[in-house]
PDB file of N, CA, C and O in Angstrom:
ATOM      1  N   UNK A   1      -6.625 107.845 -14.607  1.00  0.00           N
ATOM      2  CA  UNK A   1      -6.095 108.819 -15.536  1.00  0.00           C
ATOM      3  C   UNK A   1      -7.202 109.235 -16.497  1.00  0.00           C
ATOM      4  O   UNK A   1      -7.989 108.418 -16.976  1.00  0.00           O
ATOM      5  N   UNK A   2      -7.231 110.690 -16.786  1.00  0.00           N
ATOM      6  CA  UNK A   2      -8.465 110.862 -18.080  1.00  0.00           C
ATOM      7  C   UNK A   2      -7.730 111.298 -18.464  1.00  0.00           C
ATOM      8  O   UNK A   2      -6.672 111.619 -17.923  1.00  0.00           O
ATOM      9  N   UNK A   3      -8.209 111.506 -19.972  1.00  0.00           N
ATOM     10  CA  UNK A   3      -7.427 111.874 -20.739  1.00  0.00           C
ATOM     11  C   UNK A   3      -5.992 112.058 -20.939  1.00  0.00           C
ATOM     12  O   UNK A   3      -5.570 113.099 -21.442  1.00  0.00           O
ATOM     13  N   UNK A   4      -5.064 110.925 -20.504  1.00  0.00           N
ATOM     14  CA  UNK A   4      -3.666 110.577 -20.423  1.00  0.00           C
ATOM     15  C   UNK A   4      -3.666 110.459 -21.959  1.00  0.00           C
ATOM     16  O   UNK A   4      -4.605 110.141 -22.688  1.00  0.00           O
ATOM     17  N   UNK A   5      -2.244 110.829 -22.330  1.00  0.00           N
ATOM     18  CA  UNK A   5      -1.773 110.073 -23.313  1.00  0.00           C
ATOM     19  C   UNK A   5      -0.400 109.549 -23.162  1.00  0.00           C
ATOM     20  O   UNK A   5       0.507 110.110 -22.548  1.00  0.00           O
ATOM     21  N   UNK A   6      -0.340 108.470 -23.754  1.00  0.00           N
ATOM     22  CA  UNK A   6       1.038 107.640 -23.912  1.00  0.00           C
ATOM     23  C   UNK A   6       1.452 107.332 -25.106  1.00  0.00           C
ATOM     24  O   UNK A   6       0.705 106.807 -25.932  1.00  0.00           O
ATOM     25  N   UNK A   7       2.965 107.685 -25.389  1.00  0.00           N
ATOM     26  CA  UNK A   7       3.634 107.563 -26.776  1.00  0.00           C
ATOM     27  C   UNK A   7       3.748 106.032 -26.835  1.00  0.00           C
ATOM     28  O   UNK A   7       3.903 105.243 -25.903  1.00  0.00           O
ATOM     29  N   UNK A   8       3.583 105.694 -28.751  1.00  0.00           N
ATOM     30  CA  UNK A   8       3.571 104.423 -28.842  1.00  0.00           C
ATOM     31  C   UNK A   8       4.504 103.311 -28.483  1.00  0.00           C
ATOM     32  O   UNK A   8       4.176 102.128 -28.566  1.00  0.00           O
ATOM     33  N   UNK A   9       5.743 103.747 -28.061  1.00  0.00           N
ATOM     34  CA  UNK A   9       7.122 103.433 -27.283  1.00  0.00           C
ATOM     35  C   UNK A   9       6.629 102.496 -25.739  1.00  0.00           C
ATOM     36  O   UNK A   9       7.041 101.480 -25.180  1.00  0.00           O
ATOM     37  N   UNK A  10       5.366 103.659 -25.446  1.00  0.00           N
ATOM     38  CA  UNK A  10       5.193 103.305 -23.833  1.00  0.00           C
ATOM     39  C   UNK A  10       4.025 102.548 -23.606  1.00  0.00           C
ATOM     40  O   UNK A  10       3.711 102.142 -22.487  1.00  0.00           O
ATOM     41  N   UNK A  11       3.229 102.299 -24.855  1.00  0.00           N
ATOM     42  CA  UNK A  11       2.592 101.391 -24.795  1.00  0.00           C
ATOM     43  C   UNK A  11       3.135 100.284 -24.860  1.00  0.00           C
ATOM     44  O   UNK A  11       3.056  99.466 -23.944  1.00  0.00           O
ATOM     45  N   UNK A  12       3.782 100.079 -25.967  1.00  0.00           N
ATOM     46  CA  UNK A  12       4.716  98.584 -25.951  1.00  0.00           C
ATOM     47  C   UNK A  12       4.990  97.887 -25.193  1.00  0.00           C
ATOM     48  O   UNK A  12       4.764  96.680 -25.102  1.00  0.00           O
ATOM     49  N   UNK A  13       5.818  98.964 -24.184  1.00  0.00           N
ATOM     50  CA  UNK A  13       6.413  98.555 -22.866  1.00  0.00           C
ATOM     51  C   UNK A  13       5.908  97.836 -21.696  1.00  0.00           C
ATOM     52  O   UNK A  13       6.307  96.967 -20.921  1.00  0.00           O
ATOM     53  N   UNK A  14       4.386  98.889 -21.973  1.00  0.00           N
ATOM     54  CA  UNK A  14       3.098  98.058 -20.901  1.00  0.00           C
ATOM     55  C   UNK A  14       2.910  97.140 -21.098  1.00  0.00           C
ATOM     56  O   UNK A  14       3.131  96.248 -20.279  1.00  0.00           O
ATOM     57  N   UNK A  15       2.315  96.888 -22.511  1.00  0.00           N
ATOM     58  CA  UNK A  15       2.261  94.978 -23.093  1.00  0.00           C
ATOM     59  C   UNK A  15       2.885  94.049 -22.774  1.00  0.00           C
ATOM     60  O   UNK A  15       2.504  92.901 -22.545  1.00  0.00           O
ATOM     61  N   UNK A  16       4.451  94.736 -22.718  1.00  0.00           N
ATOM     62  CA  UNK A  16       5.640  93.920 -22.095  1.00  0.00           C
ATOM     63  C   UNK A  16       5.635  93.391 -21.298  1.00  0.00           C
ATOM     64  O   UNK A  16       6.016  92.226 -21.186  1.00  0.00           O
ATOM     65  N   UNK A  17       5.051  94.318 -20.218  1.00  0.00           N
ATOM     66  CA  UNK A  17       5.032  94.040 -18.778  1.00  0.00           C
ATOM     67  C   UNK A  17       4.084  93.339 -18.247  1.00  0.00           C
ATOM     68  O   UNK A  17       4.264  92.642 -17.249  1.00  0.00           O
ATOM     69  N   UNK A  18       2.790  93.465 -18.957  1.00  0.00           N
ATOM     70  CA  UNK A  18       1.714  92.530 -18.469  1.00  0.00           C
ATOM     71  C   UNK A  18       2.139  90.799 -18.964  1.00  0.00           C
ATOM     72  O   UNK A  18       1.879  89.806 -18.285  1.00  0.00           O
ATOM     73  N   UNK A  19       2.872  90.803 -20.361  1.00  0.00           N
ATOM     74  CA  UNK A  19       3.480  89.791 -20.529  1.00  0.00           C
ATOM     75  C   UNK A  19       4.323  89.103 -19.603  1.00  0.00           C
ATOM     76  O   UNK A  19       4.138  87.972 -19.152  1.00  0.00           O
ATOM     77  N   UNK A  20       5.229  89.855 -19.369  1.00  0.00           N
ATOM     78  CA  UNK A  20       6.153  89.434 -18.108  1.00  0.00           C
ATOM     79  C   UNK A  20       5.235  89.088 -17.078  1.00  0.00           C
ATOM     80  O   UNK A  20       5.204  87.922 -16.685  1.00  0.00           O
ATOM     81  N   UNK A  21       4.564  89.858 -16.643  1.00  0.00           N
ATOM     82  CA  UNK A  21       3.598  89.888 -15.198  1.00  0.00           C
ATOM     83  C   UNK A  21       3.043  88.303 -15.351  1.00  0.00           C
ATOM     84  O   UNK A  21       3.353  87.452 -14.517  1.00  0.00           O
ATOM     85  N   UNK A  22       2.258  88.030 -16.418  1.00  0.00           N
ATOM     86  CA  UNK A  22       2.105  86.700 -16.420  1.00  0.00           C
ATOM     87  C   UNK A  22       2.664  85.389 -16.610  1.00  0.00           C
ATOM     88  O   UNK A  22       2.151  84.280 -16.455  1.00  0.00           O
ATOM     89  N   UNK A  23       3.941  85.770 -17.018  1.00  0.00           N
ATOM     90  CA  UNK A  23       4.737  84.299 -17.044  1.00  0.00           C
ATOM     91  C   UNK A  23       5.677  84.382 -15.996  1.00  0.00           C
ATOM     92  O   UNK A  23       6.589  83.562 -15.886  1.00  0.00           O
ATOM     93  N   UNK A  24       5.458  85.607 -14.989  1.00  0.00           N
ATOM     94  CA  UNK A  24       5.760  85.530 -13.861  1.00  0.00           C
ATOM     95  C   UNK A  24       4.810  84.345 -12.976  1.00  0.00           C
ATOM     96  O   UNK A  24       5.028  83.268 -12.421  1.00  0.00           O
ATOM     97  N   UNK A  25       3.815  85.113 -13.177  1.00  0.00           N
ATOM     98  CA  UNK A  25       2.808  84.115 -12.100  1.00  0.00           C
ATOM     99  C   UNK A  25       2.412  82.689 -12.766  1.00  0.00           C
ATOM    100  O   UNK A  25       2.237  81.815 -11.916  1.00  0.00           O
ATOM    101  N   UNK A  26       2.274  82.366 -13.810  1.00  0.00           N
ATOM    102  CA  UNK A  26       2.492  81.051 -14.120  1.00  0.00           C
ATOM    103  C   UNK A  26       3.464  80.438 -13.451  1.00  0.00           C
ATOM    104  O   UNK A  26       3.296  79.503 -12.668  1.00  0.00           O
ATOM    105  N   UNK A  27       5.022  81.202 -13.890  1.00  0.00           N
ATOM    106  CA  UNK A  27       5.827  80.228 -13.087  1.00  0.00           C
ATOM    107  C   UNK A  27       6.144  79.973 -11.770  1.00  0.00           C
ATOM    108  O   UNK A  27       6.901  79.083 -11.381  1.00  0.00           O
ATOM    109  N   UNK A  28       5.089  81.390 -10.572  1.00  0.00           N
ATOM    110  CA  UNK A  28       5.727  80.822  -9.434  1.00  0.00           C
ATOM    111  C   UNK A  28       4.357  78.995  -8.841  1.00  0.00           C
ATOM    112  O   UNK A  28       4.480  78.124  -7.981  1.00  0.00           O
ATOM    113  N   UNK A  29       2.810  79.415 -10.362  1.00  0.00           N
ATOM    114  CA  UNK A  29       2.341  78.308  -9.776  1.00  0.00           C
ATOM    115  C   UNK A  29       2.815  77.298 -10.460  1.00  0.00           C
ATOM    116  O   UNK A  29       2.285  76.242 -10.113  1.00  0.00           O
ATOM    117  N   UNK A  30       3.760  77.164 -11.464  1.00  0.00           N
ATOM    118  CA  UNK A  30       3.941  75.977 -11.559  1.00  0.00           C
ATOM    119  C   UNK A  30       4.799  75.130 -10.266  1.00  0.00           C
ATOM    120  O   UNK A  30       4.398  74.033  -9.879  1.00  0.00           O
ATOM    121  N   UNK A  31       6.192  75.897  -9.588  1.00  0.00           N
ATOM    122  CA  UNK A  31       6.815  75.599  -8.812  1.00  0.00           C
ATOM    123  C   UNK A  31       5.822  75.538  -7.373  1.00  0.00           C
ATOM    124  O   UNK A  31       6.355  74.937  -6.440  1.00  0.00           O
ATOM    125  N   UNK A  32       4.623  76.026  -7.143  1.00  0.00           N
ATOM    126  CA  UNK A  32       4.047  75.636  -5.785  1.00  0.00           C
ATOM    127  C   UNK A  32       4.039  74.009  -5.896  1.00  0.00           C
ATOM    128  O   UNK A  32       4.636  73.299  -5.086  1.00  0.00           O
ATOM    129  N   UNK A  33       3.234  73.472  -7.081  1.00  0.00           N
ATOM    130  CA  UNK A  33       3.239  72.191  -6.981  1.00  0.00           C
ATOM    131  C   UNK A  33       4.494  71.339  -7.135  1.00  0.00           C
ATOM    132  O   UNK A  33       4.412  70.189  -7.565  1.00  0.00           O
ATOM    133  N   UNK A  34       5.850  71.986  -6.731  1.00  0.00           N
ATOM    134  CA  UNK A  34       7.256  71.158  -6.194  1.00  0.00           C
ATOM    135  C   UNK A  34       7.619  71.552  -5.146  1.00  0.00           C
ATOM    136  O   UNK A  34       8.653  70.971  -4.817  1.00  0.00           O
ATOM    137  N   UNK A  35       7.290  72.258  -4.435  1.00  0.00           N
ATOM    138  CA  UNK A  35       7.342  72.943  -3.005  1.00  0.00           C
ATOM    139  C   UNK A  35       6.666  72.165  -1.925  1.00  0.00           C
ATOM    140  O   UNK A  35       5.520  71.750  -2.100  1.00  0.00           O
ATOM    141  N   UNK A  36       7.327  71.944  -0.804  1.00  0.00           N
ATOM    142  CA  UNK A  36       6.675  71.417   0.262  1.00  0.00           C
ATOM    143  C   UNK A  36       6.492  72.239   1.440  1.00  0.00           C
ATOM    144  O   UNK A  36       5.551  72.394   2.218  1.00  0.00           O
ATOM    145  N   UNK A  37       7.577  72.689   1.357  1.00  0.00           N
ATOM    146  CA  UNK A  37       7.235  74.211   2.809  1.00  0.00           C
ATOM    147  C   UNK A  37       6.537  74.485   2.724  1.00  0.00           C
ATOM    148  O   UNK A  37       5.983  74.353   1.633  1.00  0.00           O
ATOM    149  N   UNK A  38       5.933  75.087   3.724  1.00  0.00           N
ATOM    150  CA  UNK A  38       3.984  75.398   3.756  1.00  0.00           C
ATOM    151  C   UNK A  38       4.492  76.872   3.522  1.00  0.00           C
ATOM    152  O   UNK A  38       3.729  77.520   2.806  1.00  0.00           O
ATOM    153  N   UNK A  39       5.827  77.680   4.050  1.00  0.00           N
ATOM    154  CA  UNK A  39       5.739  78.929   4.108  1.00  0.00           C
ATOM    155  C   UNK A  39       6.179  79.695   2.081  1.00  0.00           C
ATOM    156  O   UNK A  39       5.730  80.648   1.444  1.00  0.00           O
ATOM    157  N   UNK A  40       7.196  78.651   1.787  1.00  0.00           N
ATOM    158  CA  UNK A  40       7.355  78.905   0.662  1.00  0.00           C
ATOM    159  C   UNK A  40       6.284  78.638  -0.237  1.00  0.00           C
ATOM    160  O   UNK A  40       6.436  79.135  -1.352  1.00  0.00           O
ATOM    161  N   UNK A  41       5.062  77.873  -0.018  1.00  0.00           N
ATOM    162  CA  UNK A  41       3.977  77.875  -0.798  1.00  0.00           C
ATOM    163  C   UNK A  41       2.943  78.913  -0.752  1.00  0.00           C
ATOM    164  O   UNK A  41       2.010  78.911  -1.555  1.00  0.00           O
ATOM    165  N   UNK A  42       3.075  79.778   0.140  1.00  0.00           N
ATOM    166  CA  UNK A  42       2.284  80.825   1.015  1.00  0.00           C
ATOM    167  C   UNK A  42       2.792  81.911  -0.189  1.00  0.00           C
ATOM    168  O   UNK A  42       2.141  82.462  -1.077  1.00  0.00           O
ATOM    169  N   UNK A  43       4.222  81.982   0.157  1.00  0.00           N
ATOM    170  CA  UNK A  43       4.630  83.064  -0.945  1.00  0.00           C
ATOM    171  C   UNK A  43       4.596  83.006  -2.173  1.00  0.00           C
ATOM    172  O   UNK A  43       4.649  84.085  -2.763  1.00  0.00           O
ATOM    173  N   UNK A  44       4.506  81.868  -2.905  1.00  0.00           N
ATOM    174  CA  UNK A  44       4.809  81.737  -4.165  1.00  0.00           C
ATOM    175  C   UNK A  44       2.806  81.809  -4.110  1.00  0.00           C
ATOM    176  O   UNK A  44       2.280  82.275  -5.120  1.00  0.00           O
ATOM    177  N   UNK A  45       2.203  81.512  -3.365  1.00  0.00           N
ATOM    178  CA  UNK A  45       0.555  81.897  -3.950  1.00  0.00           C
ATOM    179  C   UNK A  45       0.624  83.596  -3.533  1.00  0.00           C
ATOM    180  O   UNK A  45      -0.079  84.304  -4.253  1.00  0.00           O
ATOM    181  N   UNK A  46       1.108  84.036  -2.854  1.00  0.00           N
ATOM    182  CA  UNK A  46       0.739  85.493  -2.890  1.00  0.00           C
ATOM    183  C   UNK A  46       1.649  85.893  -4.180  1.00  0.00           C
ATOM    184  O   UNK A  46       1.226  86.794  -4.904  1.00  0.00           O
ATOM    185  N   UNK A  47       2.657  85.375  -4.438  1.00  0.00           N
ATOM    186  CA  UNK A  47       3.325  86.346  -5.945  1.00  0.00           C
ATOM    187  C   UNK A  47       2.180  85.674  -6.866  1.00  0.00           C
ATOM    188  O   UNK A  47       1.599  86.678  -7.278  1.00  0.00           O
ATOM    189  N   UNK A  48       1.739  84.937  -7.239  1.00  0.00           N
ATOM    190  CA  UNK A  48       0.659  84.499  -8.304  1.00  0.00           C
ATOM    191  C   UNK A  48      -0.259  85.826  -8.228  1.00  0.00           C
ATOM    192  O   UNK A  48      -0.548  86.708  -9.036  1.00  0.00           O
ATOM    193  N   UNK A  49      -0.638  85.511  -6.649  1.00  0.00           N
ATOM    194  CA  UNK A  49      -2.128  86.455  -7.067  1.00  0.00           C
ATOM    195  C   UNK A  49      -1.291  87.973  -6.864  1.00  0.00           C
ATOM    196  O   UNK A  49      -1.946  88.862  -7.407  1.00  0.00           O
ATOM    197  N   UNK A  50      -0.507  88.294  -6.470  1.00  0.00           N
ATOM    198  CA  UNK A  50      -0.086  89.802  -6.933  1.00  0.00           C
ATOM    199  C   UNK A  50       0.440  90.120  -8.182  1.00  0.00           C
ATOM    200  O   UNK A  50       0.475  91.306  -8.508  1.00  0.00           O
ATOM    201  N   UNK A  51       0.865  89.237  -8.955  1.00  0.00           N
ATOM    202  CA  UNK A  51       1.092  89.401 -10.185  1.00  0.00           C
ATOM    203  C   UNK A  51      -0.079  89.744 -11.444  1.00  0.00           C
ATOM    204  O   UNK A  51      -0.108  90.637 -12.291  1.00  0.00           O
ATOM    205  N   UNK A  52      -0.789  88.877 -11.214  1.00  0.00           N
ATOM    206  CA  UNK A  52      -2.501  88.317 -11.859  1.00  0.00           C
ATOM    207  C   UNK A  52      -2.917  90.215 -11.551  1.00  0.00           C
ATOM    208  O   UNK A  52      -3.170  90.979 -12.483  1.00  0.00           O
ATOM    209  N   UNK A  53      -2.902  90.563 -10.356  1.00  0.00           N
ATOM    210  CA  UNK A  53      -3.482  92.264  -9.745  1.00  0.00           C
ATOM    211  C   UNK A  53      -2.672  92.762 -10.779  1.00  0.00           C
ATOM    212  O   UNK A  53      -3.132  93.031 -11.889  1.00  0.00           O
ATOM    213  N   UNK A  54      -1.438  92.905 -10.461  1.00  0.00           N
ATOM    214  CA  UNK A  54      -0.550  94.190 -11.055  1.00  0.00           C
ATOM    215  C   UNK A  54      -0.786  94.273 -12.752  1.00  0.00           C
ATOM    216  O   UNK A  54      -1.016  95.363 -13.277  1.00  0.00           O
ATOM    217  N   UNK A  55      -0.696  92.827 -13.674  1.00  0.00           N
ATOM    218  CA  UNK A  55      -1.126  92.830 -15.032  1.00  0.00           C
ATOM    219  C   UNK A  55      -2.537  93.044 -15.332  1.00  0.00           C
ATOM    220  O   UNK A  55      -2.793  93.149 -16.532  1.00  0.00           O
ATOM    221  N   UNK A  56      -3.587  93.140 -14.451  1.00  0.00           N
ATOM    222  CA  UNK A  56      -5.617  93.220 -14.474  1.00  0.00           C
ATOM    223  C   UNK A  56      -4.901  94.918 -14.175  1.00  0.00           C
ATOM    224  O   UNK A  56      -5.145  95.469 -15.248  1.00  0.00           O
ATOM    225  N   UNK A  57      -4.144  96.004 -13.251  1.00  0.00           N
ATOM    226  CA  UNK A  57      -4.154  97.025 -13.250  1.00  0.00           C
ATOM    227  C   UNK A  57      -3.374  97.641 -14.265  1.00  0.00           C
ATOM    228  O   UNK A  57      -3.617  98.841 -14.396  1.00  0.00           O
ATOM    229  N   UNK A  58      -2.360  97.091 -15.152  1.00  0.00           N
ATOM    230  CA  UNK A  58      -1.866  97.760 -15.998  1.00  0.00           C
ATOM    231  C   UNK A  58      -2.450  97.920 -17.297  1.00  0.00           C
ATOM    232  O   UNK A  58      -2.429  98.919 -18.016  1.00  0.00           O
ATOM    233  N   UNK A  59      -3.131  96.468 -17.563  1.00  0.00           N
ATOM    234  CA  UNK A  59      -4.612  96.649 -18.553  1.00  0.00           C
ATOM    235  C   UNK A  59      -5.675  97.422 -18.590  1.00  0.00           C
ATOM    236  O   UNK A  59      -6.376  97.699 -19.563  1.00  0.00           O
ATOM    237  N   UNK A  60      -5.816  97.918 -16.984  1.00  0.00           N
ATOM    238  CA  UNK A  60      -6.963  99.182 -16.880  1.00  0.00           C
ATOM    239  C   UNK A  60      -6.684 100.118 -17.263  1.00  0.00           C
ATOM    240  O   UNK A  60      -7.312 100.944 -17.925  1.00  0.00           O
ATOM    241  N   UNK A  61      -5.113 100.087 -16.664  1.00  0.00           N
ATOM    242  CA  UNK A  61      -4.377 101.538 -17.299  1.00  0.00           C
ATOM    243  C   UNK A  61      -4.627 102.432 -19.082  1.00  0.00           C
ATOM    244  O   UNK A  61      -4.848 103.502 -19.649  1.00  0.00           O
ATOM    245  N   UNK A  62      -4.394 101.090 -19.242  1.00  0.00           N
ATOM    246  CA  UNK A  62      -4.210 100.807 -20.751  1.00  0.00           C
ATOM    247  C   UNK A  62      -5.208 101.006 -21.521  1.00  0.00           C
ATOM    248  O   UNK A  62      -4.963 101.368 -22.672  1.00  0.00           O
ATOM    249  N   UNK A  63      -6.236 100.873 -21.207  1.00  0.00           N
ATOM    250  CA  UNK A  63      -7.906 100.868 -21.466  1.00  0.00           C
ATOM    251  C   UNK A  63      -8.300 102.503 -20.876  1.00  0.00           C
ATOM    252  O   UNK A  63      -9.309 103.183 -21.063  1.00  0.00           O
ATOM    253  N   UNK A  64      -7.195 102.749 -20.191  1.00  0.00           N
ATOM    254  CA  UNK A  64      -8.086 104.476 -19.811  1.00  0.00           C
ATOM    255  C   UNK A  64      -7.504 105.620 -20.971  1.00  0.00           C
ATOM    256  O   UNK A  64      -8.225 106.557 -21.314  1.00  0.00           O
ATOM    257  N   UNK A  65      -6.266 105.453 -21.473  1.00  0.00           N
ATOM    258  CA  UNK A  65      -5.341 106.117 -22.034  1.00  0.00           C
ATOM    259  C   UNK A  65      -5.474 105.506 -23.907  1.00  0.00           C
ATOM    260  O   UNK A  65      -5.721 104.424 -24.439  1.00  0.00           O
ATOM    261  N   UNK A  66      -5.086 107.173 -24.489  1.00  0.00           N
ATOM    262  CA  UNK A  66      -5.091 107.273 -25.528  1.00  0.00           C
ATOM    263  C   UNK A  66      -3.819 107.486 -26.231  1.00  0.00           C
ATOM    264  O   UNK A  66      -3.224 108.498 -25.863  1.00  0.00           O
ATOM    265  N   UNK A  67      -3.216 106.751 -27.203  1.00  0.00           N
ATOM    266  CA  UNK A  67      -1.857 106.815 -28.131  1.00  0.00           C
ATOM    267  C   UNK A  67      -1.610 108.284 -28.487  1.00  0.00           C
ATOM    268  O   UNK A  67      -2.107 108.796 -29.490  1.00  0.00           O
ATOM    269  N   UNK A  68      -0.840 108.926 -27.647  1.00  0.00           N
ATOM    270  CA  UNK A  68      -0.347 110.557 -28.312  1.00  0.00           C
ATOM    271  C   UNK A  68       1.257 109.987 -29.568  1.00  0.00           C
ATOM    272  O   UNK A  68       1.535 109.149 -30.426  1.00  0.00           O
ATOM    273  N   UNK A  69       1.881 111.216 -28.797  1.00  0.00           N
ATOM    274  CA  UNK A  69       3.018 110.909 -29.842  1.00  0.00           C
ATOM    275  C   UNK A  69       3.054 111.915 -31.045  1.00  0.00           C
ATOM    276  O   UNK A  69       2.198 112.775 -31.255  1.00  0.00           O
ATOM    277  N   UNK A  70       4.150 111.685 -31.789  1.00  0.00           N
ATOM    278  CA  UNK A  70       4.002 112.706 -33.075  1.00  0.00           C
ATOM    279  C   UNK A  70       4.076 111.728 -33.964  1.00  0.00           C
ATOM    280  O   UNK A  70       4.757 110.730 -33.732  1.00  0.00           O
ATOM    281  N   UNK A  71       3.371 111.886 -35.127  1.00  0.00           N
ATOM    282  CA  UNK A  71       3.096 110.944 -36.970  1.00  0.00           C
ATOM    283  C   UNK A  71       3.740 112.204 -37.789  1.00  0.00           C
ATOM    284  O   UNK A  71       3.825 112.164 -39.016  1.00  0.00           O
TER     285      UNK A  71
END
């Protein structure tokens, strides 16, 4: 995005989400180490590392874009 802007509403929201995004993936690694299925450990490491992606891309986002809005 260049020169995007996002109202201060929708920034929030992003923060939110990268928040979420990461205590997403914390918690699926905390539960790998109670898991014994090899297949359910497979998935719970791919939601880690797709989570870890999706919050590193919403921070880029975030870093490209400037606070519009009306004051």
């Amino acid at each position: 995005m260049h020169n995007s802007r996002l109202a201060p509403h929708e920034m929030l929201d992003l923060h939110e989400l990268i928040g979420m995004k990461n205590v997403c993936a914390a918690k699926s690694a905390a539960m790998m180490n109670m898991v014994n299925d090899p297949q359910l450990r497979n998935f719970l490491q791919q939601d880690v590392q797709t989570a870890k992606q999706q919050a590193h891309q919403i921070q880029s986002l975030l870093s490209s874009v400037t606070i519009g809005g009306r004051y």
